[in-house]
C-alpha positions as CSV (number, residue, x, y, z in Angstrom):
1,X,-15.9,-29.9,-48.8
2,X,-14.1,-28.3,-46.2
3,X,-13.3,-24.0,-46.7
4,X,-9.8,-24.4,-45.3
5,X,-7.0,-25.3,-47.7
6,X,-3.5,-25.3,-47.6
7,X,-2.2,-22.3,-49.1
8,X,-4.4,-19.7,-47.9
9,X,-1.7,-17.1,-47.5
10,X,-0.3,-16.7,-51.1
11,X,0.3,-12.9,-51.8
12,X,-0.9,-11.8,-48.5
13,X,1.5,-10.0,-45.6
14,X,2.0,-12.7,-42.9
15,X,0.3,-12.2,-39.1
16,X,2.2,-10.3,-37.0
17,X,3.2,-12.8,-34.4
18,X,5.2,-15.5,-34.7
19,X,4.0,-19.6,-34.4
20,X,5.4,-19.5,-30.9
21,X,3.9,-16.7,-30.0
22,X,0.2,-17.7,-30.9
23,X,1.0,-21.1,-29.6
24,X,1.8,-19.6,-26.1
25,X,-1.7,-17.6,-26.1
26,X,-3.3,-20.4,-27.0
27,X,-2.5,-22.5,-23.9
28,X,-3.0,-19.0,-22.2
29,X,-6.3,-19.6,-23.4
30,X,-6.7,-23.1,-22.9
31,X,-10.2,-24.4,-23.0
32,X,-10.9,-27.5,-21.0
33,X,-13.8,-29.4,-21.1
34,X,-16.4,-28.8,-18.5
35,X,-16.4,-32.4,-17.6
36,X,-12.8,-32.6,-17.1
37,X,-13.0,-29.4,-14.7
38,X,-16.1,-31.0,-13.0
39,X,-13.3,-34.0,-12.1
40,X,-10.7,-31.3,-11.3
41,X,-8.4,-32.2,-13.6
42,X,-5.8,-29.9,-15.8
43,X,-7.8,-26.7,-14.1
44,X,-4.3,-25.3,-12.9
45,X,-2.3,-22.5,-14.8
46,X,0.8,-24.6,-13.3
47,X,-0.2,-27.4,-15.5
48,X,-1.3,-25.0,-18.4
49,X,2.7,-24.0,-18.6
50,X,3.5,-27.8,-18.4
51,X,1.5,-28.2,-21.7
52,X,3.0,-25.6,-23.5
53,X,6.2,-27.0,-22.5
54,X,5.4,-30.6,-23.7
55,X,4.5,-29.1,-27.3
56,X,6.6,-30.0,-30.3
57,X,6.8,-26.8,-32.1
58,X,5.3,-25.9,-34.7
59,X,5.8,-24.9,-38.6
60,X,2.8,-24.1,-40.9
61,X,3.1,-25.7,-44.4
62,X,4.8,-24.1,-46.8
63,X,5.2,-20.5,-47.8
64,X,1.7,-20.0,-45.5
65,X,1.6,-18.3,-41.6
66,X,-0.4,-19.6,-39.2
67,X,-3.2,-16.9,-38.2
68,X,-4.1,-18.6,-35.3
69,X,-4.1,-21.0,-33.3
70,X,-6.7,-22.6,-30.5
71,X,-6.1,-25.5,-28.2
72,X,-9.0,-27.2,-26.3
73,X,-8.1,-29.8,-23.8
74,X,-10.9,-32.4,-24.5
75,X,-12.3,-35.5,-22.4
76,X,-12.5,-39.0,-23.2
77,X,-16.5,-39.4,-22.4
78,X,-15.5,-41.5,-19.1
79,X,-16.0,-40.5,-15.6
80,X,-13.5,-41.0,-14.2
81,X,-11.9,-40.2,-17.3
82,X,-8.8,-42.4,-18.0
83,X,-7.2,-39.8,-20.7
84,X,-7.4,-36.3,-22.3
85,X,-7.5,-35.5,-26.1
86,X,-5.3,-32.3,-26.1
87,X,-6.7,-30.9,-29.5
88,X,-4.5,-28.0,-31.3
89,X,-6.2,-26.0,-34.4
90,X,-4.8,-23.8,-36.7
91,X,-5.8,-21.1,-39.2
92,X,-3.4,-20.2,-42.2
93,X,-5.8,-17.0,-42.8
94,X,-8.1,-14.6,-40.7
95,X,-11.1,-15.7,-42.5
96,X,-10.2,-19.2,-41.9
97,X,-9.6,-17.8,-38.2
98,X,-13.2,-16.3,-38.1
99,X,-14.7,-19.8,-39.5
100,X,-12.4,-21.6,-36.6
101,X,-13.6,-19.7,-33.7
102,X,-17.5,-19.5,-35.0
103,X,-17.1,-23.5,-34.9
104,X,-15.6,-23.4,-31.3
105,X,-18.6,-21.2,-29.6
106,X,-21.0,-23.4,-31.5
107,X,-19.6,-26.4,-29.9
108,X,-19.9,-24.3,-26.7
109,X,-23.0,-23.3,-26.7
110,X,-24.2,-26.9,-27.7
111,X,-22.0,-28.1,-24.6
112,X,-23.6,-25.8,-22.4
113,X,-27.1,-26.1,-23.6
114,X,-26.9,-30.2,-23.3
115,X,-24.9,-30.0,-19.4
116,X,-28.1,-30.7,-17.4
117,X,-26.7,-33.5,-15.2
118,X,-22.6,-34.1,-14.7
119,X,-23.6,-37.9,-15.1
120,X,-24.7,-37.3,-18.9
121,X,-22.8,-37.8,-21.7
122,X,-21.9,-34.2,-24.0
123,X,-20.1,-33.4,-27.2
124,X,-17.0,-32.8,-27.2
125,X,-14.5,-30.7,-29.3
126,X,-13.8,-33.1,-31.7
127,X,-14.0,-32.6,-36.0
128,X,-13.6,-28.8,-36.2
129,X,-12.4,-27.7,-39.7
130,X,-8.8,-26.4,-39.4
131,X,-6.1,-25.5,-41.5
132,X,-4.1,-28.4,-39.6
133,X,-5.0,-30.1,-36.7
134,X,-3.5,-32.2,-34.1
135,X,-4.3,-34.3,-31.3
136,X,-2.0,-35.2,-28.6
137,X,-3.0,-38.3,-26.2
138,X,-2.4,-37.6,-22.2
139,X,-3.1,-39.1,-18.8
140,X,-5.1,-36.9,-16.2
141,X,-2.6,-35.6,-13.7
142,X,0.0,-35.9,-16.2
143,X,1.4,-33.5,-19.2
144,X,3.4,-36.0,-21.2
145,X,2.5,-36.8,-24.6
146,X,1.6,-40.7,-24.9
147,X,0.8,-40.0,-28.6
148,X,0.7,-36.9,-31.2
149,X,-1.0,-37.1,-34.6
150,X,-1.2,-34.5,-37.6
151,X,-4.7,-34.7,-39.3
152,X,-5.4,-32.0,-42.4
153,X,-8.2,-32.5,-44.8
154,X,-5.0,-31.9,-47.5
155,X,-2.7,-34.0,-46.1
156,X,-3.0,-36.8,-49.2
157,X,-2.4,-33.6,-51.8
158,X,1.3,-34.5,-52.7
159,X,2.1,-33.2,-56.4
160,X,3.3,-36.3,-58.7
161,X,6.7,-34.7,-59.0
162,X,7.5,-34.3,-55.2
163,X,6.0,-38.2,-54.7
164,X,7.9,-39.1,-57.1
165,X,11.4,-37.9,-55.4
166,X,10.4,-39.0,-52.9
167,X,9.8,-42.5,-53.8
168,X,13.1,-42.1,-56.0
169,X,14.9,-41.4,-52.5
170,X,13.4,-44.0,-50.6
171,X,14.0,-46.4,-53.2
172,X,17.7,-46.1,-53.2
173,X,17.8,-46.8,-49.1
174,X,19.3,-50.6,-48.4
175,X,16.6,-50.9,-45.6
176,X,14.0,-50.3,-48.4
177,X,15.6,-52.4,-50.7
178,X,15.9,-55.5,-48.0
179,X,12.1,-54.9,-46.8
180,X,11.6,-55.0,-49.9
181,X,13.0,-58.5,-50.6
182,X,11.7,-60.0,-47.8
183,X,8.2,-59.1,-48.4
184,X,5.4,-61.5,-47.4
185,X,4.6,-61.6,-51.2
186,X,4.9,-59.5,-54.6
187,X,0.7,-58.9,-54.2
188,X,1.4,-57.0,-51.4
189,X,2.5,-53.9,-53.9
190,X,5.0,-51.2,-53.9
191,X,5.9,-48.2,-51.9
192,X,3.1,-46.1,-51.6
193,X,3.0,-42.0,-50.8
194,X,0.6,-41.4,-47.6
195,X,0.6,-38.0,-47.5
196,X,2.7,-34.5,-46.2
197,X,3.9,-34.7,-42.3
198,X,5.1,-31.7,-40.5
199,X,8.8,-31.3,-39.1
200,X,7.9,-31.9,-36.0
201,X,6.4,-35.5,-36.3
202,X,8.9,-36.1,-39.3
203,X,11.8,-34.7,-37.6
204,X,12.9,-32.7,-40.6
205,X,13.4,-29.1,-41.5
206,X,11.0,-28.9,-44.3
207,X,7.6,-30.3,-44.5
208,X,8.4,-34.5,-44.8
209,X,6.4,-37.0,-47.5
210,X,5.4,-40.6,-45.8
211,X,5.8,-43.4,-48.0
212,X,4.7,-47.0,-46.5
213,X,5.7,-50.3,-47.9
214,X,3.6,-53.1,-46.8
215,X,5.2,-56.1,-45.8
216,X,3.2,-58.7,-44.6
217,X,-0.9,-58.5,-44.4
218,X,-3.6,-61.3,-43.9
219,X,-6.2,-59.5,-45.4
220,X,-6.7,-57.9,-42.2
221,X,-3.7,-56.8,-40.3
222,X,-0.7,-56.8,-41.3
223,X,3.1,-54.2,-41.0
224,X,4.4,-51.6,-43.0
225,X,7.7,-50.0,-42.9
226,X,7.8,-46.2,-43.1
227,X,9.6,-43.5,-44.4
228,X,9.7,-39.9,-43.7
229,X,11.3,-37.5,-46.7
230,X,12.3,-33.9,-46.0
231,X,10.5,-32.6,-49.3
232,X,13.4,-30.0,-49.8
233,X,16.6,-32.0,-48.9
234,X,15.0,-35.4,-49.7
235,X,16.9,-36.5,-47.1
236,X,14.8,-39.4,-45.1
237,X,14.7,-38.2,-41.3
238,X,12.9,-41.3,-40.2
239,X,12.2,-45.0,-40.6
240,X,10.0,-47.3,-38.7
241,X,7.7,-50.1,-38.6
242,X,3.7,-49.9,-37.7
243,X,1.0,-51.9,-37.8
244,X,-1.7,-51.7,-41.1
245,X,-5.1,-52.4,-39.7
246,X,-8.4,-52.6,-41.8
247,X,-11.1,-51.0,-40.4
């Protein structure tokens, strides 16, 4: 069970800097993977600032504050490597800041203390418990984002009554309504509420719910349409379609 939850911060005075500003010092403080310096790659403060610029910015969920926030610019276990896993963590309280950043010199020290040869394989900064955590996809040499993903061990936590709004708003949208109608087959169920997304992946103001309705599946892959729902406004901020794998 992990110790970080999502609202830490109830009845407690809120850090003293702002998300932007502990976003900045943490690609101030970058960490990059000794592997990926041994290559030479992202080792430049030029390209720190390029980073920082590329971030979408970030909003803590609900009424909490973030109490920090670490970034770690992670290999791919390939040399040459053929991409980066930039890795962002955050902490809603300072214990949960203290538990973050004993994790992270663990990990070092286990780096360091397995480093013999640069040809060997080494951990790398991956499955840290964090308040949120997210994971942007780049290429060496380059500081735009081919993918960004939100992971919290809360995320699936949606109260019935805000899924339920949700659903109710999604519900009422024609595009639902004809996806709907031209499912594959009624087996394939309803609309179903993933979990909470933050503005910046949703593009909403508030925190958004992600509903999926599966349209077609073969038992192994198969498309869903999705829908982002500002959990305040209820206003849906996106649509789209992805592909539903089975693992």
């Amino acid at each position: 069970m992990s110790l970080f939850g999502r609202n830490k911060n109830k009845g407690k005075p809120p850090p003293i800097e702002p998300p932007s500003k502990l976003v900045e010092q943490a690609f101030t403080d970058l960490r990059v993977h000794v592997r990926l310096q041994e290559q030479n790659i992202a080792t430049t403060a030029q390209f720190r600032v390029q980073l920082h610029e590329a971030m979408p910015k970030l909003a803590p969920y609900g009424s909490n504050q973030y109490a920090a926030v670490r970034a770690v610019l992670d290999w791919d276990h390939q040399i040459p490597s053929e991409y980066m896993l930039l890795r962002i963590y955050t902490a809603y309280s300072r214990h949960e800041a203290r538990l973050l950043d004993t994790q992270i010199r663990a990990r070092d020290q286990a780096i360091a203390t397995d480093n013999v040869f640069p040809e060997f394989d080494l951990q790398d900064y991956g499955d840290l418990d964090a308040s949120e955590t997210y994971i942007a996809v780049l290429r060496p040499g380059s500081a735009a984002f081919e993918e960004f993903r939100f992971f919290s061990d809360w995320r699936k936590e949606v109260r019935p009554p805000v899924a339920r709004a949700a659903l109710s708003a999604v519900k009422q949208l024609e595009s639902f309504q004809a996806a709907y109608r031209a499912r594959q087959n009624d087996a394939l169920g309803s609309a179903v509420v993933v979990g909470w997304v933050p503005p910046c992946l949703a593009e909403s103001t508030a925190w958004a719910v992600e509903i999926w309705l599966v349209v077609e599946f073969d038992g192994q892959v198969g498309k869903a349409n999705v829908f982002m729902v500002d959990s305040e406004s209820l206003a849906i901020t996106r649509e789209y379609v992805t592909e539903v794998h089975v693992p």
